[in-house]
C-alpha positions in Angstrom: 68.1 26.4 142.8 67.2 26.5 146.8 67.9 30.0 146.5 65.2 30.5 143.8 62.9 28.5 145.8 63.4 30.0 149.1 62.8 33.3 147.1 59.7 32.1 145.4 58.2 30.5 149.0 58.6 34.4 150.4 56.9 35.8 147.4 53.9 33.4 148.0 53.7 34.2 151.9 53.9 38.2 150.9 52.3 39.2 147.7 48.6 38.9 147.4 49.1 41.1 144.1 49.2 38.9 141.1 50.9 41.6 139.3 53.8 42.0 141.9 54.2 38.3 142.5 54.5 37.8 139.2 57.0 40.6 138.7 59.3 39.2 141.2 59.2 35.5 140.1 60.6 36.6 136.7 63.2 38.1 138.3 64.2 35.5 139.9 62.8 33.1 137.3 65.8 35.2 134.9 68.3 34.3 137.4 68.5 30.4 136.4 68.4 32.1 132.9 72.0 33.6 133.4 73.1 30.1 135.2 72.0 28.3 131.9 73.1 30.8 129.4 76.5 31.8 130.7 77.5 28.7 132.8 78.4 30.2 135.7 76.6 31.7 138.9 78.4 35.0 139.8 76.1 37.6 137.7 72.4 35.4 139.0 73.7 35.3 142.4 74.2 38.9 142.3 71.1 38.8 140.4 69.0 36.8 143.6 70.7 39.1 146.3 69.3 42.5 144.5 65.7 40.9 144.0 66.1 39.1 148.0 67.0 43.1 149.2 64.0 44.4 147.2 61.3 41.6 148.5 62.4 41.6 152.1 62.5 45.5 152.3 58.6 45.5 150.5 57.5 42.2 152.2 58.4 44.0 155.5 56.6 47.2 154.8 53.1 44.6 153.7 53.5 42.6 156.7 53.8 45.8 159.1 50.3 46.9 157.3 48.6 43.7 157.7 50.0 44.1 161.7 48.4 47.4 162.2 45.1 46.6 159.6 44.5 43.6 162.0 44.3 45.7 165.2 43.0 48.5 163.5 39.5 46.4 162.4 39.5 44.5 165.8 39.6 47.7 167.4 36.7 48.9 164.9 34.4 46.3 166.0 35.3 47.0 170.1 34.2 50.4 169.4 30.9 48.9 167.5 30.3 46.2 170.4 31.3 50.0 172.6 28.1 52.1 171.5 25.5 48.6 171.2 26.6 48.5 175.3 25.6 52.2 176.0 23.0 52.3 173.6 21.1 49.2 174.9 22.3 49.6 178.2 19.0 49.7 180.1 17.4 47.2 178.3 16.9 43.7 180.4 18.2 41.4 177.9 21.4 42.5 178.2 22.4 43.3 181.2 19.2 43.1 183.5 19.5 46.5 185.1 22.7 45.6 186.6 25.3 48.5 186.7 28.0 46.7 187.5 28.0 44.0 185.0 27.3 47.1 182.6 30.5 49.2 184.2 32.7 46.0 184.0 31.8 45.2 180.3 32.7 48.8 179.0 35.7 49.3 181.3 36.8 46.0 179.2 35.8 47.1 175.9 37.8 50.4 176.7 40.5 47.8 177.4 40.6 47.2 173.8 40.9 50.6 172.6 44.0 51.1 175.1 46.0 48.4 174.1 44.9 49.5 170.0 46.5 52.9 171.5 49.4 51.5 172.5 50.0 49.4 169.7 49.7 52.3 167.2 52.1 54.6 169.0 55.1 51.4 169.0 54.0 50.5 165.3 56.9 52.6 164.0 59.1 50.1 165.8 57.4 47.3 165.3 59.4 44.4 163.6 57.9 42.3 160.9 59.0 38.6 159.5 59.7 38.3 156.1 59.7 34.3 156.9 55.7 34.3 158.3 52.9 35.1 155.9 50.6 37.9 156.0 47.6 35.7 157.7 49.9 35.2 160.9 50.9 39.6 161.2 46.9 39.8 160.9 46.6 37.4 163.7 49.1 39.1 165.6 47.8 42.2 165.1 44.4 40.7 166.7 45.9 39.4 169.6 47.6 43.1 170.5 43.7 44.4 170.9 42.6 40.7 172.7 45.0 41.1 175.1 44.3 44.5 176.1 40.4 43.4 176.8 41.6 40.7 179.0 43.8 43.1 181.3 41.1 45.5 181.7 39.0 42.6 182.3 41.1 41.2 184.9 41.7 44.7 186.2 38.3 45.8 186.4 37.2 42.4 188.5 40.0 43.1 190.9 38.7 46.5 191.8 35.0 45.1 192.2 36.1 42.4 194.2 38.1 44.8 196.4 41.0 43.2 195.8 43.1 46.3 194.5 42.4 49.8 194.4 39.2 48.9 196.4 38.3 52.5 197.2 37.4 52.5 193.8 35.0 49.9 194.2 32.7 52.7 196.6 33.0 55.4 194.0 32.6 53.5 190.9 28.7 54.0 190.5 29.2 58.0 191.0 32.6 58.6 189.2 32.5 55.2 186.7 34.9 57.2 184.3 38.2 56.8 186.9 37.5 52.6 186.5 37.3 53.0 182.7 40.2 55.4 182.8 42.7 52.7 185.0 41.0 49.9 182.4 42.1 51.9 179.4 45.8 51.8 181.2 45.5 48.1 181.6 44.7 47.8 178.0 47.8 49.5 177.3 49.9 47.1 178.9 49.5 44.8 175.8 53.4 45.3 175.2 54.7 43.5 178.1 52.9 40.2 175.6 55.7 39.0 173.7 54.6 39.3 169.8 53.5 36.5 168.3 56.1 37.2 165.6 59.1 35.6 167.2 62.2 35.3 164.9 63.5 32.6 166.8 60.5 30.8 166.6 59.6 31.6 163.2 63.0 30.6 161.8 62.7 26.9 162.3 58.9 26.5 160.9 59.8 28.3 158.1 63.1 25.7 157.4 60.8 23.0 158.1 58.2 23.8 155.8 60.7 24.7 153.1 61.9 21.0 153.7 58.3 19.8 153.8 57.4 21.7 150.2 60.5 20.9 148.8 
């Protein structure tokens, strides 16, 4: 029976489908069946370990989509937020004919579209949690993109401020593509961020809301 119902919790957290969750529940709905009907738990246990094999290998594959769906879209609307900057760049509302603040807020928007870069070429690797719901892979998959906008930020005020790479401070308002280029890189740096999907952490909020439910 906790079997069933840890089963039945990880169908919840995975399947939006209606369909699919309901195909998998009666399969493991048919496993108390064979309990019942034969009075012994040998053929539903072997019953719950095919059906656990088949969830976890499809709940994986959803979870990785809803990983690389939530960067994808947040790096959709950096390139949107992108061509409003150049587009409006000159007007005085937004940034008041300053070129810096202009240079500064595209070299971190280019962040963003490093560290989606990055995250799409380790995706292949990337490791999913069968115990976390979709919602927190989405989340995760948000953060990859955040972070990269905040290392280009920081990286881009480090060179105006001469506190790195100040040369490039001098030649940022002639040659503006090599401070978007090293922003971009510093974008990219979004793996050395620990996921947000941590099985060790996971683990023990999953038990505990399994005891809370239960």
């Amino acid at each position: 029976t906790s079997k069933v119902q840890l089963l039945s919790m990880q169908i919840n957290r995975l399947f939006t489908n209606k369909g699919d969750r309901y195909r998998y529940k009666r399969i493991v709905a048919e496993s108390l069946g064979l309990v019942l009907s034969e009075k012994k738990s040998g053929n539903a246990l072997a019953l719950l370990k095919e059906a656990e094999y088949r969830i976890t290998a499809q709940g994986k594959e959803r979870a990785r989509m809803a990983y690389v769906y939530g960067s994808f879209f947040t790096a959709l609307f950096i390139g949107v937020l992108l061509c409003i900057t150049v587009q409006f760049k000159n007007t005085n509302w937004l940034f008041g004919g300053d070129v810096n603040r202009y240079q500064i807020a595209i070299a971190t928007l280019l962040g963003g579209i490093g560290s989606f870069t990055s995250t799409f070429v380790r995706f292949k690797n990337y490791e999913a949690s069968t115990n976390s719901g979709l919602s927190i892979h989405r989340l995760d998959g948000f953060l990859r993109v955040l972070y990269g906008c905040i290392a280009a930020l920081i990286f881009t005020l480090a060179i105006y401020s001469n506190t790195i790479l100040g040369f490039l401070n001098s030649a940022a308002i002639t040659q503006p593509w090599v401070v978007y280029f090293f922003a971009a890189m510093a974008g990219a740096t979004e793996f050395l961020v620990p996921n947000l999907i941590n099985k060790n952490m996971m683990e023990p909020l999953f038990r505990k809301t399994f005891d809370e439910e239960t």
